[in-house]
SEZAVO-368986 format. One record per atom (N, C-alpha, C): residue in one letter; atom name; x, y, z. Coordinates in steps of 0.1 Angstrom, whole numbers. Layout:
N
+-------+-------+-------+-------+-------+
: vomar : kolke :     u :     v :     w :
+-------+-------+-------+-------+-------+
:     a :    CA :     X :     Y :     Z :
...
+-------+-------+-------+-------+-------+
end
This chain:
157
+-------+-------+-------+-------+-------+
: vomar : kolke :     u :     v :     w :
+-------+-------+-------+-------+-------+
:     x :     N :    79 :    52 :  -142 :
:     x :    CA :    79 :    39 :  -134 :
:     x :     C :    79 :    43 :  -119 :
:     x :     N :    70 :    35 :  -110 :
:     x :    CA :    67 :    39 :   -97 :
:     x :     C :    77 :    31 :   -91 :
:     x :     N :    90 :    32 :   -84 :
:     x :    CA :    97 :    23 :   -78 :
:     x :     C :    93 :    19 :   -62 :
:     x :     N :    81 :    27 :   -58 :
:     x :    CA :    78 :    24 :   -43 :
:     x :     C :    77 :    10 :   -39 :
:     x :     N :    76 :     6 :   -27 :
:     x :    CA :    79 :    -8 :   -25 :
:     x :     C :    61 :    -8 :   -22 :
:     x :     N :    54 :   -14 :   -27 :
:     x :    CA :    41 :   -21 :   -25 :
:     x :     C :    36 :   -34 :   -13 :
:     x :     N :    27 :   -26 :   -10 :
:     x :    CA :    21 :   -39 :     4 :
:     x :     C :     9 :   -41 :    -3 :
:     x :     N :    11 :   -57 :    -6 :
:     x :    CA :    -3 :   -62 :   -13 :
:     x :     C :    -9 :   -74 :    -5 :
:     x :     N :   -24 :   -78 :    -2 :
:     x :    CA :   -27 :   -88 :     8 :
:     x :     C :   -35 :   -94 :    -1 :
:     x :     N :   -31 :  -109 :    -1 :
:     x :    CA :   -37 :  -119 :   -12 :
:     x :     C :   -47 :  -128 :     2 :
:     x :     N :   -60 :  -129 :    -6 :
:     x :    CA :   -64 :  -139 :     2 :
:     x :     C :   -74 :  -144 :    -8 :
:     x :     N :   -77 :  -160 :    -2 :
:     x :    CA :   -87 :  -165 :    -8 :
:     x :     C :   -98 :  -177 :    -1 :
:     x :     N :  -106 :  -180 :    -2 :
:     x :    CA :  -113 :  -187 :     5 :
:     x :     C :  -123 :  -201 :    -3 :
:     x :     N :  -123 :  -202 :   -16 :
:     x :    CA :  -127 :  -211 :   -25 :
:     x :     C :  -112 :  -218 :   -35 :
:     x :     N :  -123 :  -232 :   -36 :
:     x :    CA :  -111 :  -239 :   -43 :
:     x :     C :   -95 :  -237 :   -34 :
:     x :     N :   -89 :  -240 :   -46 :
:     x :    CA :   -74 :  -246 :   -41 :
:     x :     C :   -68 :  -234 :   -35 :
:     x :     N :   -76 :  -230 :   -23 :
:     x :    CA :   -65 :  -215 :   -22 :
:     x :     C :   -51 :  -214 :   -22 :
:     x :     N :   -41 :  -224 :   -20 :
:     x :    CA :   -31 :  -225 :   -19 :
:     x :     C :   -26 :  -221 :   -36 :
:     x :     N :   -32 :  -227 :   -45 :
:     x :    CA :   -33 :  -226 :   -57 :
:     x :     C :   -33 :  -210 :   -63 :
:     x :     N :   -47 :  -206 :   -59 :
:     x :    CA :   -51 :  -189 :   -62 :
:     x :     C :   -43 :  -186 :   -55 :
:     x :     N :   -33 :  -184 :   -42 :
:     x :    CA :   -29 :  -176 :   -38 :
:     x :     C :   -11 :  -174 :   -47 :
:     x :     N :    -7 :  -188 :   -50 :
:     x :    CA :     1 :  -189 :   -56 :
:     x :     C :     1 :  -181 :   -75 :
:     x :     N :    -8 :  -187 :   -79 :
:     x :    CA :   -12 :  -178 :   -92 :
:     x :     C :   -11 :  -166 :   -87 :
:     x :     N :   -15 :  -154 :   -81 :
:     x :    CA :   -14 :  -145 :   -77 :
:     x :     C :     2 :  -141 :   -76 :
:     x :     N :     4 :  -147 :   -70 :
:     x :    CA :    23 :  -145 :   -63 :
:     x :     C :    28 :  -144 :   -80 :
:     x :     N :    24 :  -153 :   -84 :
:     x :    CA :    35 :  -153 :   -97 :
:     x :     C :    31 :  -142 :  -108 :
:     x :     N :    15 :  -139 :  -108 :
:     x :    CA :    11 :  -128 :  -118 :
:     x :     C :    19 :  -115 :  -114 :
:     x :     N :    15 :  -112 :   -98 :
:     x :    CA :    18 :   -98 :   -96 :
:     x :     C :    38 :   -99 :   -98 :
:     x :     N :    44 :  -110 :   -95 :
:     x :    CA :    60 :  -110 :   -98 :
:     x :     C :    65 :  -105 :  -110 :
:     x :     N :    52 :  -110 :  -120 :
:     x :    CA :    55 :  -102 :  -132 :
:     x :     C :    52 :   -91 :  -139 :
:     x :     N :    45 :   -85 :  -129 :
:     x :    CA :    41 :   -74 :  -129 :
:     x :     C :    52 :   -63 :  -122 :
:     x :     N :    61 :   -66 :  -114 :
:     x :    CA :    74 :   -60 :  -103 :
:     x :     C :    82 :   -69 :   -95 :
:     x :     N :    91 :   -68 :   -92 :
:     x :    CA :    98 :   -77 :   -84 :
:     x :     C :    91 :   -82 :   -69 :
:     x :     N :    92 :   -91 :   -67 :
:     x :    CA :    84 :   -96 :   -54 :
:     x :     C :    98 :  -100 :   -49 :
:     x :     N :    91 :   -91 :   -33 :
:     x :    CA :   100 :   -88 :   -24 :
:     x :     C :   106 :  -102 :   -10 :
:     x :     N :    90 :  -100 :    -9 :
:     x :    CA :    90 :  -106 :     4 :
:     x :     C :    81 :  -110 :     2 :
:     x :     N :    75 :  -126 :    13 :
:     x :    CA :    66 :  -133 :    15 :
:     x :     C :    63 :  -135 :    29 :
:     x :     N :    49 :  -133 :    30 :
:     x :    CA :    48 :  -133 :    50 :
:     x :     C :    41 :  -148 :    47 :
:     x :     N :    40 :  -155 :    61 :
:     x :    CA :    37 :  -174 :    59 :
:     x :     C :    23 :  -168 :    56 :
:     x :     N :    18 :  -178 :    54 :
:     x :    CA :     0 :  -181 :    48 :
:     x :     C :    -3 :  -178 :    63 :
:     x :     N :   -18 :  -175 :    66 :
:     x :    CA :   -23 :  -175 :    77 :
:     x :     C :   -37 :  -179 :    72 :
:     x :     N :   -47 :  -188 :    82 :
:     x :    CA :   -58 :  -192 :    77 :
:     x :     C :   -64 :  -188 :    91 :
:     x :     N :   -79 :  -181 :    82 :
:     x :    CA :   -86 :  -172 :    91 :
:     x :     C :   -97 :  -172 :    91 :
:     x :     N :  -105 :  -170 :   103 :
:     x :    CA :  -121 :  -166 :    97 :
:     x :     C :  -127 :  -155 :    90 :
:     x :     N :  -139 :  -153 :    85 :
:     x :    CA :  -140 :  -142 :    76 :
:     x :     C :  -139 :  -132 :    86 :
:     x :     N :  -139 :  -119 :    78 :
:     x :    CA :  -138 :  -105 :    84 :
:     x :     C :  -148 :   -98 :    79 :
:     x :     N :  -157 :   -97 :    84 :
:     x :    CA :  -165 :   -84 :    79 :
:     x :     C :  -178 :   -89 :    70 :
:     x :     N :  -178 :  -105 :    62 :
:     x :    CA :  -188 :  -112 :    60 :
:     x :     C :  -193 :  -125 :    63 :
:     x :     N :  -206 :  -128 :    60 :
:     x :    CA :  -204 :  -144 :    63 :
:     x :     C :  -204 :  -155 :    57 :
:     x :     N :  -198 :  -165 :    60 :
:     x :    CA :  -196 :  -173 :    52 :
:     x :     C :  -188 :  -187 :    61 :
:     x :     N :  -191 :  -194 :    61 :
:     x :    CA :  -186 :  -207 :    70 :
:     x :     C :  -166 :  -217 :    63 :
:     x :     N :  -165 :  -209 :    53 :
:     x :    CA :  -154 :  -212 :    42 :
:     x :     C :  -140 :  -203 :    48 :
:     x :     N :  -132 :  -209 :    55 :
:     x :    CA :  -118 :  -199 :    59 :
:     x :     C :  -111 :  -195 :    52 :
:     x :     N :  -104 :  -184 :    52 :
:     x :    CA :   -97 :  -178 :    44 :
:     x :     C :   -85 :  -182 :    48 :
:     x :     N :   -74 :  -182 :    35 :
:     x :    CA :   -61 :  -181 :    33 :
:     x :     C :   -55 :  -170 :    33 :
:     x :     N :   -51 :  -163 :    41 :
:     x :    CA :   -47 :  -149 :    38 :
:     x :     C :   -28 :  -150 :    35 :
:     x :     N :   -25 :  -139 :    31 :
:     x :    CA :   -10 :  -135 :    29 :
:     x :     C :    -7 :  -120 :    23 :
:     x :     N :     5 :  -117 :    27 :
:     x :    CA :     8 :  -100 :    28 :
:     x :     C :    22 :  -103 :    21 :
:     x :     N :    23 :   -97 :     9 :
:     x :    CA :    35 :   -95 :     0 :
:     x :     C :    43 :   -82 :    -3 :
:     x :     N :    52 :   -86 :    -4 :
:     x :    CA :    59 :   -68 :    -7 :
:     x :     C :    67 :   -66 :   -22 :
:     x :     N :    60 :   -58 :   -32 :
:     x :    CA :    67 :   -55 :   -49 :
:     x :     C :    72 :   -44 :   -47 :
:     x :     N :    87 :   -44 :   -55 :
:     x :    CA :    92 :   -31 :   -54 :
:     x :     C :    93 :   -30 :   -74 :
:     x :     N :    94 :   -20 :   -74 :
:     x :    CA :    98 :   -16 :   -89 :
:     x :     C :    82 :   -18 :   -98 :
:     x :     N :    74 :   -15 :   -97 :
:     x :    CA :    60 :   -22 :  -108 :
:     x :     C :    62 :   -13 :  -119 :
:     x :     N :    59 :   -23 :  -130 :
:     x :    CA :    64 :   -17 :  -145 :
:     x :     C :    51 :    -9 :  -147 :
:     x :     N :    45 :     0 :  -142 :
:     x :    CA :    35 :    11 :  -145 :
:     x :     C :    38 :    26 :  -139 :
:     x :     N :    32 :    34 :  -146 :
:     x :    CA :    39 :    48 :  -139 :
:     x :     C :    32 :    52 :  -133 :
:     x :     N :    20 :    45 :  -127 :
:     x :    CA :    10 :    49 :  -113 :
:     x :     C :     2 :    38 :  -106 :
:     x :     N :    -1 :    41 :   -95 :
:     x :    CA :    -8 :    30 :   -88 :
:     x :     C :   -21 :    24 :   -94 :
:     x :     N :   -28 :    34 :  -100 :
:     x :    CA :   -45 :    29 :  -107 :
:     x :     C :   -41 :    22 :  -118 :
:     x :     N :   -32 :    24 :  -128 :
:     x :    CA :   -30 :    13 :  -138 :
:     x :     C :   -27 :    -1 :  -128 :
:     x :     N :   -20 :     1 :  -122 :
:     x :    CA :   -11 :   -15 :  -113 :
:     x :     C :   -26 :   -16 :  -106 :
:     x :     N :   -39 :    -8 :  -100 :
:     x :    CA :   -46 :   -17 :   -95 :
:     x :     C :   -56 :   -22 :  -103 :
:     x :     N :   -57 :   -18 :  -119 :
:     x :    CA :   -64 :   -21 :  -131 :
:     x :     C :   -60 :   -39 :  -133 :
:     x :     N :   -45 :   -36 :  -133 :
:     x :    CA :   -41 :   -49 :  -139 :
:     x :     C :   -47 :   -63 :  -129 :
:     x :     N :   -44 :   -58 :  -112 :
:     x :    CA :   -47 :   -63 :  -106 :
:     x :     C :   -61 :   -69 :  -108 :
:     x :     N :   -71 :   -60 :  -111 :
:     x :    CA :   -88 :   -65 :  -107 :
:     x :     C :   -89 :   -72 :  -127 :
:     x :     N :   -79 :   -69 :  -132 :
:     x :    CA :   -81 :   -81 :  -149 :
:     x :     C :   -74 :   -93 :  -141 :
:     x :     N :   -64 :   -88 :  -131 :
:     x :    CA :   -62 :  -107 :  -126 :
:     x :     C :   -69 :  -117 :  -122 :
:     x :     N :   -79 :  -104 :  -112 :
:     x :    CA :   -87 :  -112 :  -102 :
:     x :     C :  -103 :  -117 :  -114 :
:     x :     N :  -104 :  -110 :  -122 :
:     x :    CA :  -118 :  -114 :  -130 :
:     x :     C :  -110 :  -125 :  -136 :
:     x :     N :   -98 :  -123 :  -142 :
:     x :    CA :   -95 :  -137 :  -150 :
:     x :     C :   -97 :  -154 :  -145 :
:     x :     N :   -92 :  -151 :  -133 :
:     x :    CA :   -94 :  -163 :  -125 :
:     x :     C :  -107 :  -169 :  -118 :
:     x :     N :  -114 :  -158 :  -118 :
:     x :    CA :  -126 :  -159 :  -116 :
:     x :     C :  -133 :  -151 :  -106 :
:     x :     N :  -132 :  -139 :  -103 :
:     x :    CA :  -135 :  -134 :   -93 :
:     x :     C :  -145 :  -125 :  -102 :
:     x :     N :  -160 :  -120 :   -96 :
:     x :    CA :  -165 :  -107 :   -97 :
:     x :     C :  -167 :   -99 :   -87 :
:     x :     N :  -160 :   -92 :   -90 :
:     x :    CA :  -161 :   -79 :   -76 :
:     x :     C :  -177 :   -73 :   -80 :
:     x :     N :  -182 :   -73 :   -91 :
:     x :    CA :  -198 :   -70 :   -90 :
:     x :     C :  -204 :   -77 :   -77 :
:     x :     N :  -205 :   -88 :   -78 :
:     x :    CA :  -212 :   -97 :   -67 :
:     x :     C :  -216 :   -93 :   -56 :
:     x :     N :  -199 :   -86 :   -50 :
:     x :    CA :  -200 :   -85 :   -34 :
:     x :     C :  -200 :   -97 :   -27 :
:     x :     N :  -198 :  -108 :   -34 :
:     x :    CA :  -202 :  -123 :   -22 :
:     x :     C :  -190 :  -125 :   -16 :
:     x :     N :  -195 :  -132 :    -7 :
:     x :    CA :  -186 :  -131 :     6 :
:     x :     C :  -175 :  -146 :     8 :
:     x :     N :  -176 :  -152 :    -5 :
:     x :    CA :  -164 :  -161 :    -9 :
:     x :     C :  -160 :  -157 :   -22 :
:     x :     N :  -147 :  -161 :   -18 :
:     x :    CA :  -138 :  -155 :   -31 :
:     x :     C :  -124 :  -162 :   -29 :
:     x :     N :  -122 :  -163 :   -49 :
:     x :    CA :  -113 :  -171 :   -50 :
:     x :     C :  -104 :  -165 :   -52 :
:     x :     N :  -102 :  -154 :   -52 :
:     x :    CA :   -91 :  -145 :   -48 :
:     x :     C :   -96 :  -133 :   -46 :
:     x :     N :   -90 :  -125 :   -36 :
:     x :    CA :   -93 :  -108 :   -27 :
:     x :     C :   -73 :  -105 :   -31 :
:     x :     N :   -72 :   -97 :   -33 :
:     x :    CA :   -60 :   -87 :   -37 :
:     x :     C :   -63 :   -72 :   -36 :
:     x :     N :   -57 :   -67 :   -26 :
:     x :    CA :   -57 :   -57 :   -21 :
:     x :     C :   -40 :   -45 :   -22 :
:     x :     N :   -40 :   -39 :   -24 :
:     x :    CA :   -33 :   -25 :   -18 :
:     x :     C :   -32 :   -20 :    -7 :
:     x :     N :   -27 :   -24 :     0 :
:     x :    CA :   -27 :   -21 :    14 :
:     x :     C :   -12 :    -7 :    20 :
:     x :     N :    -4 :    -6 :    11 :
:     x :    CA :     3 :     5 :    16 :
:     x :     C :    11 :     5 :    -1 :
:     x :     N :    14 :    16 :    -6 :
:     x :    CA :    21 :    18 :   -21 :
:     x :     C :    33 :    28 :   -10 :
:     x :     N :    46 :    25 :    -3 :
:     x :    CA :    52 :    34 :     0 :
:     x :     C :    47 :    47 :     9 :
:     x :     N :    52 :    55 :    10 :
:     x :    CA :    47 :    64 :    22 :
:     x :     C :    33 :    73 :    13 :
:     x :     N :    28 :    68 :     4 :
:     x :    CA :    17 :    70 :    -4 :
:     x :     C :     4 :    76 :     4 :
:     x :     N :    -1 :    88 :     5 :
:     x :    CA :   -11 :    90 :     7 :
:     x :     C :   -27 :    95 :    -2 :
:     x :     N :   -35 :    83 :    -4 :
:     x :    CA :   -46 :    87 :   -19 :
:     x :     C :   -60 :    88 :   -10 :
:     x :     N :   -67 :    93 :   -17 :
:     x :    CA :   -82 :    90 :    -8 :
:     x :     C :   -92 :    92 :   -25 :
:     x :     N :   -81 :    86 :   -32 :
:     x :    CA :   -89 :    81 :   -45 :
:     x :     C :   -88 :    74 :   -48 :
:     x :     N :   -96 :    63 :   -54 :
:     x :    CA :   -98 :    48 :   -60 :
:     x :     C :   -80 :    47 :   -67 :
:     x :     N :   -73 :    37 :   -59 :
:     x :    CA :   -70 :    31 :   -46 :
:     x :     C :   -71 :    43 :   -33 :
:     x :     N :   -80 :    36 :   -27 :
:     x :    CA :   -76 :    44 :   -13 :
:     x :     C :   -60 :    40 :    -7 :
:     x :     N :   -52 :    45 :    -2 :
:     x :    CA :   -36 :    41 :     2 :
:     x :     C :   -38 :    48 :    15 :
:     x :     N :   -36 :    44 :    23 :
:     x :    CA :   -35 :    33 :    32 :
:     x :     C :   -50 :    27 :    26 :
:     x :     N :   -45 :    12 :    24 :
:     x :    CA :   -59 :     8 :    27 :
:     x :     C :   -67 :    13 :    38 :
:     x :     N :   -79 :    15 :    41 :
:     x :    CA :   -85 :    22 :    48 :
:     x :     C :   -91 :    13 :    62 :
:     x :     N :   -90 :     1 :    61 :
:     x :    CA :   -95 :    -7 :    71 :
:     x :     C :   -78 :   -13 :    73 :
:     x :     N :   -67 :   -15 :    71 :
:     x :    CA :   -58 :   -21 :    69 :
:     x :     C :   -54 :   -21 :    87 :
:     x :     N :   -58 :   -13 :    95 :
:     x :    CA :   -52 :   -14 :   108 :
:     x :     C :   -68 :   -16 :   116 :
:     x :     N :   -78 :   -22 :   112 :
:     x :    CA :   -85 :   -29 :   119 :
:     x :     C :   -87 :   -44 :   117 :
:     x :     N :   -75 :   -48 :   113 :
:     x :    CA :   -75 :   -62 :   103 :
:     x :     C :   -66 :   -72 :   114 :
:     x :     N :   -68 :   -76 :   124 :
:     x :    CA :   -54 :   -87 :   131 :
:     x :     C :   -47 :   -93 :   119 :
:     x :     N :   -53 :   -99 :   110 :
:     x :    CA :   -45 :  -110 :   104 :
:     x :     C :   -35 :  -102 :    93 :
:     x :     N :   -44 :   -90 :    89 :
:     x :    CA :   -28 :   -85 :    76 :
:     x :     C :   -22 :   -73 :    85 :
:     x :     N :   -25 :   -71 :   100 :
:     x :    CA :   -11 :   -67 :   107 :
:     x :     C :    -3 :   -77 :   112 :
:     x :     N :   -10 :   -89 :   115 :
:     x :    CA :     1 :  -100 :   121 :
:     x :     C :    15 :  -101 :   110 :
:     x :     N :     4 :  -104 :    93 :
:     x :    CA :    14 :  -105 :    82 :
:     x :     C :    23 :   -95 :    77 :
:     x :     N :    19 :   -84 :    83 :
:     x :    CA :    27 :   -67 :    84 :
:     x :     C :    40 :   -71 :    93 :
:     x :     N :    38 :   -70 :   106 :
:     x :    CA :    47 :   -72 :   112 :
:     x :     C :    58 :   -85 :   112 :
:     x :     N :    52 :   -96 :   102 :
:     x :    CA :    60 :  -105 :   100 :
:     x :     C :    71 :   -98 :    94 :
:     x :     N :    71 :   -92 :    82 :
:     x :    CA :    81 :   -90 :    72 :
:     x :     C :    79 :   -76 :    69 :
:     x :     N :    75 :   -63 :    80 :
:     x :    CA :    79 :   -53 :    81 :
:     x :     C :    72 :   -44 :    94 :
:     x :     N :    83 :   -49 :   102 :
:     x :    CA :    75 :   -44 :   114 :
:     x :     C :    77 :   -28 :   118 :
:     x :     N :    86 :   -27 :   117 :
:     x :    CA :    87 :   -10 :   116 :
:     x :     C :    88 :    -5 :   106 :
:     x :     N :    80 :    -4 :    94 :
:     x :    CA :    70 :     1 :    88 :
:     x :     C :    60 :    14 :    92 :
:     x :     N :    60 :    29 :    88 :
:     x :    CA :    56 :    34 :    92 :
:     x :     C :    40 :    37 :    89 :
:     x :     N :    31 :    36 :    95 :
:     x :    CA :    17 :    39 :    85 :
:     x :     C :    15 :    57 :    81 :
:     x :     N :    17 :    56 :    65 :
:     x :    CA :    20 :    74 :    68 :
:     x :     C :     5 :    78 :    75 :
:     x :     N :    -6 :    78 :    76 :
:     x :    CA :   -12 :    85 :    81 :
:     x :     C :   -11 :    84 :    96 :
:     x :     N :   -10 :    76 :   102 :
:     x :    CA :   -10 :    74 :   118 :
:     x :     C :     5 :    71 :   123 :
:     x :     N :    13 :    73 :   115 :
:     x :    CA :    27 :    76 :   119 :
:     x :     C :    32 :    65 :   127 :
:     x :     N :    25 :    53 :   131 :
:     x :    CA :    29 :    41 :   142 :
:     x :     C :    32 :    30 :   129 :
:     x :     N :    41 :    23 :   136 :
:     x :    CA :    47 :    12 :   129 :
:     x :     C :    32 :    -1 :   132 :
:     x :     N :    39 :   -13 :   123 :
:     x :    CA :    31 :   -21 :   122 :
:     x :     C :    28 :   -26 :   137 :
:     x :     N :    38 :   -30 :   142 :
:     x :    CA :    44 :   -35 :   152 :
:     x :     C :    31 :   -26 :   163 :
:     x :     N :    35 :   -12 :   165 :
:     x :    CA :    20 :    -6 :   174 :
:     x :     C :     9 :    -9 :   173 :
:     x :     N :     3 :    -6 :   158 :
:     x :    CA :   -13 :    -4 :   154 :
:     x :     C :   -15 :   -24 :   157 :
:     x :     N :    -2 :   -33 :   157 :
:     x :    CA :    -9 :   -45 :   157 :
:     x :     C :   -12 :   -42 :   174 :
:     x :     N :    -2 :   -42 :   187 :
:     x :    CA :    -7 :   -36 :   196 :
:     x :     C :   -18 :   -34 :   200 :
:     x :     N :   -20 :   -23 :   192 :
:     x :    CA :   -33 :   -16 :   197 :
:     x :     C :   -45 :   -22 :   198 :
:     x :     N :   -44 :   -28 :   186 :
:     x :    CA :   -59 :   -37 :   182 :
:     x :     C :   -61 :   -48 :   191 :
:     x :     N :   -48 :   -54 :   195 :
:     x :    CA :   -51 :   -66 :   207 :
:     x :     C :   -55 :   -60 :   221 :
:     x :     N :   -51 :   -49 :   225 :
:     x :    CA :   -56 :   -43 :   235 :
:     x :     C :   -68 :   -36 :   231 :
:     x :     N :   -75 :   -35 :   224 :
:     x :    CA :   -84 :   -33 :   222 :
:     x :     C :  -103 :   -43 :   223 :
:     x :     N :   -93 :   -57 :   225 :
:     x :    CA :  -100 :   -68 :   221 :
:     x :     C :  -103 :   -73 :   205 :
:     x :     N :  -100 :   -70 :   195 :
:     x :    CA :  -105 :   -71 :   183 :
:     x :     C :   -99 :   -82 :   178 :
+-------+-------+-------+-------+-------+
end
């Protein structure tokens, strides 16, 4: 059993996202204990296009009943097809996006990548980082949430 505390970012942009995002909350709860909840944030897309805003949110599970991260992000992508998502598609609305964004001081550069790999060019899931863990270390860049969110605003991004 992996007891690391998990950073997971739920978002969605079709239908009831309040809905999908909540389904989500309650799958992955039973999947580990859910920690923490950062508020909803509603955003524009990132990275595609699409005129449909996103609901985003950043969760924290500690204890997940699996003894590695790839099983826990299997179950995940059977949540996200159940509900209706195909990650085949690639389209750029979705009724739910569930991510892995930090498994503990976890470092993978295999399917899950850990640190999520884009996770510190993202305003919105460092805003939700620093909500409800701001000194948080990112093991690879060693800066808390609280910096890398920093950086990016001085950056212009």
């Amino acid at each position: 059993m992996d007891n690391r505390l998990f950073f997971i970012g739920l978002g969605s942009n079709l239908g009831d996202r309040n809905k999908n995002l909540e389904l989500a909350r309650q799958y992955i709860a039973g999947v580990g204990g859910l920690k923490q909840e950062s508020s909803l944030i509603e955003t524009e897309p990132w990275g595609v296009k699409t005129e449909n805003l996103f609901l985003n949110q950043v969760i924290t599970v500690e204890g997940v009943r699996f003894n590695n991260v790839e099983k826990f992000l299997r179950k995940i992508l059977d949540f996200e097809k159940k509900i209706g998502r195909d990650r085949q598609l690639r389209a750029p609305d979705r009724i739910i996006d569930i991510d892995i964004l930090y498994c503990g001081d976890m470092v993978s550069s295999r399917d899950p990548i850990i640190p999520h790999p884009r996770l510190h060019k993202r305003k919105f899931v460092l805003t939700s980082l620093v909500e409800i863990a701001p000194d948080f270390v990112h093991p690879v860049f060693g800066e808390t949430q609280e910096a890398l969110l920093a950086k990016l605003k001085n950056t212009g991004s």
